[in-house]
N, C-alpha and C positions, 0 to 999 in steps of 0.2 A: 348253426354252430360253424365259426368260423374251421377252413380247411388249416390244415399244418404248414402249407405252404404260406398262407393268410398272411399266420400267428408269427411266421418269420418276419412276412416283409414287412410287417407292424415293429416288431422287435428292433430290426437293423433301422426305422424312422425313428425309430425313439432316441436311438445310441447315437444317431447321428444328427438329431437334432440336440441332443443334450451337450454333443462333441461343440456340436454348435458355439451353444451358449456358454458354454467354457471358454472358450475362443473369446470371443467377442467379452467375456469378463474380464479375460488377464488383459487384452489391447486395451481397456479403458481403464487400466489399473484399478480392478474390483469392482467397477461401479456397473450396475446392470442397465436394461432398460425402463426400470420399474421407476417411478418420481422420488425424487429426491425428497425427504422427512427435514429439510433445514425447517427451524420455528421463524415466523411471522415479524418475529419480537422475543428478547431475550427479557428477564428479570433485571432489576440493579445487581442481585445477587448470585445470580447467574453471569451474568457480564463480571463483574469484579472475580468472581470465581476462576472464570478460563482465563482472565488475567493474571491472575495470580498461581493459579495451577499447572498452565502450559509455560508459565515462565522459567527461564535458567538466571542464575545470576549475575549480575550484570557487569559487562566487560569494560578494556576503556579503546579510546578509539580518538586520533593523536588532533580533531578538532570537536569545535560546539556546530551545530548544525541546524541552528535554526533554522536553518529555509536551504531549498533547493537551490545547486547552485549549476543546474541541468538546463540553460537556454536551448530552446527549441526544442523541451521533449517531448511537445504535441506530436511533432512530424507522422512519429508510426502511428496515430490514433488511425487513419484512414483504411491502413492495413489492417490491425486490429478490427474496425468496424467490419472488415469484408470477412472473417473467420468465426470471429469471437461472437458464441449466442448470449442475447440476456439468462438472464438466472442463475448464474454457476457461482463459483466463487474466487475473489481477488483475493493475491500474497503480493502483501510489498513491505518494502523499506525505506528509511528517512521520514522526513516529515508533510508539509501536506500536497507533493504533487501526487500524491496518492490519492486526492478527492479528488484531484481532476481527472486519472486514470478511473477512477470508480464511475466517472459522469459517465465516461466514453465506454465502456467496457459491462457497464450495469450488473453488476452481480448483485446474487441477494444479500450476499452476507461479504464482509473481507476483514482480514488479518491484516496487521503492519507488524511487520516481526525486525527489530531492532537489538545490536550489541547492549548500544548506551539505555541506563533507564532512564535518560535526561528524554528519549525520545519518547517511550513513552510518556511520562508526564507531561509532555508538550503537547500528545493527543489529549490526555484529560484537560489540559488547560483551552484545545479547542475544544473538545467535545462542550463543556462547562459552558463557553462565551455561545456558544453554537446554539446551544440547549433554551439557554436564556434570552437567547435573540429576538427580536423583533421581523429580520431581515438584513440587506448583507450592508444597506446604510448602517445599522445597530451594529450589528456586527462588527464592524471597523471602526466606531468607536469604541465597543468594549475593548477590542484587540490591539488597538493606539491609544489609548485611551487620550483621547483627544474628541472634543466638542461635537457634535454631529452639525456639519454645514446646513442651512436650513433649506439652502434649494434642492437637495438630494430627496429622489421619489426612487420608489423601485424601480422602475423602467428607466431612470439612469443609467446612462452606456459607460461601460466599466474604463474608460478614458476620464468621463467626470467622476467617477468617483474616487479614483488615484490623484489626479487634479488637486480636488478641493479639499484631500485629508495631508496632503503635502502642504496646503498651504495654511491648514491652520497647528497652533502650538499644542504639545499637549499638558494637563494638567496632572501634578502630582497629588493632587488632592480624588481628582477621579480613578487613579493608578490604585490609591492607595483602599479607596471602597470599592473599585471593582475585584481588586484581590481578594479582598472579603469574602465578596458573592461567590467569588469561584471557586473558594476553598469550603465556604459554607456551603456552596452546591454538590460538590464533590464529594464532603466529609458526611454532612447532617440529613441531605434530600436522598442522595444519595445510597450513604452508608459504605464510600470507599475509605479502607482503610490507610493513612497516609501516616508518614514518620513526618517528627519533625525535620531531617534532613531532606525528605519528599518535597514537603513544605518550603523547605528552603531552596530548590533545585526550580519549581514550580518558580518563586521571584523570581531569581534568575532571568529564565527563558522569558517569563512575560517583560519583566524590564529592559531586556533587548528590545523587543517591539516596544515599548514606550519612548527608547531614548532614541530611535529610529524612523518609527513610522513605515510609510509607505517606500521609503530608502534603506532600509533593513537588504545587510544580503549574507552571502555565507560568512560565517566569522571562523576566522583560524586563530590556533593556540598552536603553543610548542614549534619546533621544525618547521613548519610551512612559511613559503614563499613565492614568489614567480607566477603565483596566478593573479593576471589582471583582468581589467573590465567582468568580475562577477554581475551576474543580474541583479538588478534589489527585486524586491517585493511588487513593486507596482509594475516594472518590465514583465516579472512574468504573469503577472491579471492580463496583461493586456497582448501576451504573445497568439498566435494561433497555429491551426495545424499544418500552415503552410498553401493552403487549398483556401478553405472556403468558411473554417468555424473557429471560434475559440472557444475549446471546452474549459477551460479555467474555471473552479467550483466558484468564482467569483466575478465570472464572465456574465450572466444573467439573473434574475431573483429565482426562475425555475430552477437552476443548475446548484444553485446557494442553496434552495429548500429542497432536493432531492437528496445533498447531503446531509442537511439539516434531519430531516427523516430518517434515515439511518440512522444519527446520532442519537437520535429521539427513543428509536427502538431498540438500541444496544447493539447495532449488527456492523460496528466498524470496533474490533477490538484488537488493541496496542498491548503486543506480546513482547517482553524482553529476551534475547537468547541470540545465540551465534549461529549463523548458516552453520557451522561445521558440528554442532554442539547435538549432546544426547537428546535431549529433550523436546525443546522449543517446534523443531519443524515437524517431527514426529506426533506431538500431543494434536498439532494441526491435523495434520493428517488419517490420527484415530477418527476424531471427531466427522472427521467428512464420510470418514466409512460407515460412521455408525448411523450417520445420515443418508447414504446412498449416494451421497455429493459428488462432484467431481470438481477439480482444481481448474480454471478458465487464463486465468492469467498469473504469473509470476514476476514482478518488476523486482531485478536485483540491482540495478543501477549500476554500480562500477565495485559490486562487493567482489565479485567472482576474482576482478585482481588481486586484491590482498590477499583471497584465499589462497592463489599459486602461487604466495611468496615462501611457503611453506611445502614441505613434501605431502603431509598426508590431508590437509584440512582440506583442500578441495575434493581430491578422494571420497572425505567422510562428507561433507554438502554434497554433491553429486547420490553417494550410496543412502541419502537422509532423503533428497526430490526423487528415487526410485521407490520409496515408499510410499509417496503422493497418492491419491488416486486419480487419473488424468486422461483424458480423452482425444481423439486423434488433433481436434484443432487444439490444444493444451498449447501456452507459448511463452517464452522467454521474452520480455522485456529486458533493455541492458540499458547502460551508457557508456561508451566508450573515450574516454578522454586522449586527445590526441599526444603523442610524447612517441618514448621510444620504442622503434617498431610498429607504430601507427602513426602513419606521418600525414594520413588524411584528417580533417578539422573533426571537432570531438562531436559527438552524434549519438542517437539513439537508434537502437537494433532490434530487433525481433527474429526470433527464433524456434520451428516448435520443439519443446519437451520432448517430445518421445524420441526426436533425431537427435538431439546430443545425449540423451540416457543409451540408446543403441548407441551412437560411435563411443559411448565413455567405457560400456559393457566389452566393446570389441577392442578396446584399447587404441583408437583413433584420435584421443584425445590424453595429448602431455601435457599440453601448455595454456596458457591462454591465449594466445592467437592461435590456437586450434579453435577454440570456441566462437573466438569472434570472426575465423572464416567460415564458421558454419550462418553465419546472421546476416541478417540485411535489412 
């Protein structure tokens, strides 16, 4: 039988390993050491579900966005690579340099969390072309819908494959049966449920890439002006990290079927809602807890500006990614577009999480170039 003295120093191991493990909960924002329960594979109707459930309504936002208009945001993949483990999970916004972020960064599962529903729809309209792909030759003619060149093989370097889809026309007759497929893939195979203005938003964005192609770049409405030389579409297939790779999900056929995979499985899902707003980042964030998950990367691209045009919405985004669950390498992705007050050329940043939620907690952060002095 143990002695009294034993039964204490037993006691005060226990207290103090439990101090422990309290500890080391709240630094990874709730998440323990136990594996993570994310699923393999979601359902159609599981997938349509978190789409529809963690969404807010959707806001407007003063362009159309088809396409990234973020030249050279490989650069931080390298940094990224040295931090960031496989398995966790990706948040981002816009449209699809989010597959490319997902190449580099491997998470099991990732959100793309958007104001406009235009964005999301423009997921389902890849995921659909994606889904029904052949390979990322198929692919880009479903997505231009334009001819497939016949010398294109998979092992095609992603120079000829922007090459040869620029140089042929595309047909309105394949625009018009691939639309079909996609809407019949999405609606029938599926079982997402679409309005007929979904439907109509869906044309839209695909008809962009139709009357474009691989020259497709950001399209402005309303106010804007003064931005020149956008990327097109095939500039960024063919950009790289600055170093030595280009992860572009249309950079290799592995890199193309690794998101194709995802797509397959349900685990890239297009949430609508505002960084600032009740719902959207928060329903993310249940979810990861109820999985044990933890948040890997966060690509906000240059939303963080807009929110500081306002007094309180960066505030509420800020008090909404302290709800995250998130771990010490957790990191900020940004983009910082050059103009006033940043008079260095426009760039992408990295940052981790838990130091700007500590300096936003401590009140070290008013502005936005508070933020973007915290990045590199």
């Amino acid at each position: 039988m143990p002695t009294p003295e034993a039964v204490r120093r037993i006691i005060l191991f226990a207290c103090a390993s439990a101090l422990f493990v309290a500890v080391l909960f709240y630094v990874s924002g709730g998440s323990s050491t136990a594996p993570d329960t994310l699923p393999s594979r979601l359902s159609d109707k599981e997938f349509w579900m978190m789409v529809t459930e963690f969404s807010e309504a959707g806001g407007y936002f003063r362009s159309d966005n088809f396409l990234s208009n973020e030249s050279g945001y490989q650069t931080v993949v390298p940094l990224l690579r040295k931090t960031i483990q496989p398995g966790g999970v990706y948040l981002g916004v816009g449209p699809e340099q989010n597959f490319t972020y997902v190449i580099a960064v491997e998470p099991k599962m990732a959100f793309v969390l958007d104001i406009r529903r235009q964005n999301m729809l423009e997921h389902l309209l890849y995921k659909a072309l994606m889904e029904t792909s052949s390979g990322r030759a198929d692919f880009l003619s479903r997505l231009f819908s334009r001819p497939q060149p016949p010398a294109l093989e998979p092992s095609s370097p992603v120079d000829m494959l922007v090459r040869d889809y620029e140089s042929v026309q595309p047909s309105g007759e394949m625009f018009e049966a691939n639309l079909r497929d996609v809407l019949n893939h999405l609606e029938k195979r599926k079982g997402f449920e679409l309005s007929s203005q979904d439907e109509a938003s869906v044309r839209r964005v695909y008809h962009a890439f139709f009357d474009s192609g691989p020259d497709l770049s950001y399209t402005f409405v309303g106010g804007y002006g003064g931005f020149m030389g956008m990327p097109t579409y095939g500039d960024l297939m063919r950009e790289n990290d600055g170093h030595t790779r280009n992860w572009n999900f249309l950079a290799t056929e592995d890199q193309f079927r690794a998101v194709q995979q995802l797509q397959k499985d349900n685990l890239i899902v297009p949430i609508v809602g505002d960084f600032a707003g009740p719902k959207a980042i928060r329903s993310v964030s249940r979810y990861l807890k109820e999985h044990n998950a933890a948040l890997s990367v966060f690509y906000t691209s240059n939303v963080e500006q807009y929110l500081f045009q306002d007094e309180d919405n960066w505030k509420r985004f800020y008090e909404n990614v302290s709800n995250l669950p998130l771990n010490p390498n957790s990191t900020f992705i940004r983009y910082v577009l050059n103009g006033r007050g940043f008079p260095r050329r426009s760039r992408s940043l990295v940052s981790p999480m838990l130091d700007v939620l500590s300096a936003f907690e401590n009140g070290r952060i008013q502005s936005y170039y508070d933020v973007i002095e915290m990045s590199r």
